[in-house]
N, C-alpha and C positions, 0 to 999 in steps of 0.2 A: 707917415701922414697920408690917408687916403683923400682924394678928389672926391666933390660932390658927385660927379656923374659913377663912381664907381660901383653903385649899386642899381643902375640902370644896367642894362645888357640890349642886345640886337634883338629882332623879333622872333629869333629861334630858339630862345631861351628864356628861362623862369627868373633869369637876373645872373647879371655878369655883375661881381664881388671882385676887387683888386687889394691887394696891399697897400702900393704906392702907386706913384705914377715914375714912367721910364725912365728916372736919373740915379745919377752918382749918391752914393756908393753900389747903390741895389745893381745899377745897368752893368758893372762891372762884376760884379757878381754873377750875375745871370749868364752874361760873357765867359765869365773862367769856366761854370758847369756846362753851357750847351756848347763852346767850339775848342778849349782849352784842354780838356778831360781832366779838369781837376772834382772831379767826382765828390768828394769830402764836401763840399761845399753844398750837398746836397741834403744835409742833417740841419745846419743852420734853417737855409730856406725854405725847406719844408716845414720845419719850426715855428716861423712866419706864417707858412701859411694856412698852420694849426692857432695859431694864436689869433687871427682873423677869422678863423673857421667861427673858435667860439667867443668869440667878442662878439659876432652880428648874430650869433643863439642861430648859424644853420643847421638845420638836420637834415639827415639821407642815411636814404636805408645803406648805399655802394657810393665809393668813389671810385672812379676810375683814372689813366691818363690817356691824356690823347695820343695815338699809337703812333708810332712809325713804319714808314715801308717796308717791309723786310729788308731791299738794300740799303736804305739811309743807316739801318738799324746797326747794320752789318761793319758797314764804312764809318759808322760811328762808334762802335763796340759796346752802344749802352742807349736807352730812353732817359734823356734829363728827364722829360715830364713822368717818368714813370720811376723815376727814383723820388722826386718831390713828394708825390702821387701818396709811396711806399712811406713814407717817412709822416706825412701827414695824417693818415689813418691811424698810422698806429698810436699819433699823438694822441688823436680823438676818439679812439675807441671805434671807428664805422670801418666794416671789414671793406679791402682793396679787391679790387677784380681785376687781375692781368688779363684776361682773356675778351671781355666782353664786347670791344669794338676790334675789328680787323680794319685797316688802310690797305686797300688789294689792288690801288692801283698807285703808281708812283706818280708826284706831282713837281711842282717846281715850288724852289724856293719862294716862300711867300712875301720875304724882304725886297724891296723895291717896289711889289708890285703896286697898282692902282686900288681903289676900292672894290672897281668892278673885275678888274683880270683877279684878282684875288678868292670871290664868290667865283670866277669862271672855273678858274685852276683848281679847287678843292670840292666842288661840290661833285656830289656821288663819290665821292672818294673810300670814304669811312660804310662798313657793313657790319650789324649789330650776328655775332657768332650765332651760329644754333644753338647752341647748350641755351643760348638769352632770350631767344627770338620766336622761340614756342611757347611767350604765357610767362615764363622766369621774370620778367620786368612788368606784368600789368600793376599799376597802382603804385608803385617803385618810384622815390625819388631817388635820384642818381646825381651827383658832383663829379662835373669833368674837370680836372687840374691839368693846366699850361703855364708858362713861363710867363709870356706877353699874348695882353691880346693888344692889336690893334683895331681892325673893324669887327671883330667874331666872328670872319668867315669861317675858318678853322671849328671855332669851337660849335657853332650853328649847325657847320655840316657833321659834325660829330652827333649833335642831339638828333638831328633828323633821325637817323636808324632806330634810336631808342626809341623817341616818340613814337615812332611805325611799331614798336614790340610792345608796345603798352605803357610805357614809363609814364606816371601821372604827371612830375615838374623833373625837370633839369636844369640845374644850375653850373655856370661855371666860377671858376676860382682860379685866381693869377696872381703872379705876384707884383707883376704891372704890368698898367695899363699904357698903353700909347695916345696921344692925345690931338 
């Protein structure tokens, strides 16, 4: 069951889309695939977040996930959001881009934080690659996939780069929302 507010989004976005909202059983889910490494779990949810993809009729040209550090990456031996990501494309047919956002700087966890340390900790974080950033994205709708939002700091500072390369809408996609 999605919340009414979950096809509003932040001001950096063409509309933030959720599944649910952040409870039981989904929370525990989401928990075993980002801190558990129970991996598997990433066929189901992504599942979900293909089946929400085409119940609201989104289209985009790319989806993408929101990247990780290179050391989060490392210390965590995998991208939840880019297995979701992986799994959801392929449900709906719109090709995946592993490459098109780089996180080039490392940040802090964004749990606990406040609204505003949240927009402070993340923003300029996310850099749209070159292969994207020449012209590859003008007129391009693009779907960023994350786990949770809670305010869109995250996913905002992700669209920024795109927006800057040309991407006409970006939307995000979660499988919850925080409320």
């Amino acid at each position: 069951m999605a919340c009414k507010t979950c096809h509003s989004g932040p001001e950096g976005l063409n509309g933030l889309f959720g599944v649910s909202g952040y409870e039981e059983p989904l929370r525990s889910c989401i928990h075993g695939l980002k801190y558990d490494g129970n991996v598997r779990l990433a066929e189901p949810l992504g599942f979900l977040l293909a089946q929400r993809f085409v119940r609201i009729r989104m289209e985009a040209d790319a989806i993408i996930a929101v990247p990780l550090h290179k050391d989060r990456q490392q210390e965590r031996g995998y991208n939840h959001a880019q297995l979701l990501a992986e799994v959801c494309a392929r449900q709906v047919g719109v090709p995946f881009h592993e490459h098109m956002l780089v996180k080039h700087r490392a940040t802090l966890p964004q749990v606990g934080l406040s609204m505003r340390e949240r927009h402070l900790n993340i923003a300029g974080a996310f850099l749209c690659a070159p292969t994207y950033a020449t012209g590859a994205l003008v007129g391009r709708t693009i779907v960023i996939i994350d786990d949770v939002a809670t305010t869109g700091a995250t996913l905002e500072a992700c669209a920024a780069p795109l927006f800057t390369a040309g991407a006409r809408e970006v939307r995000g996609l979660v499988l919850a929302r925080r409320m």
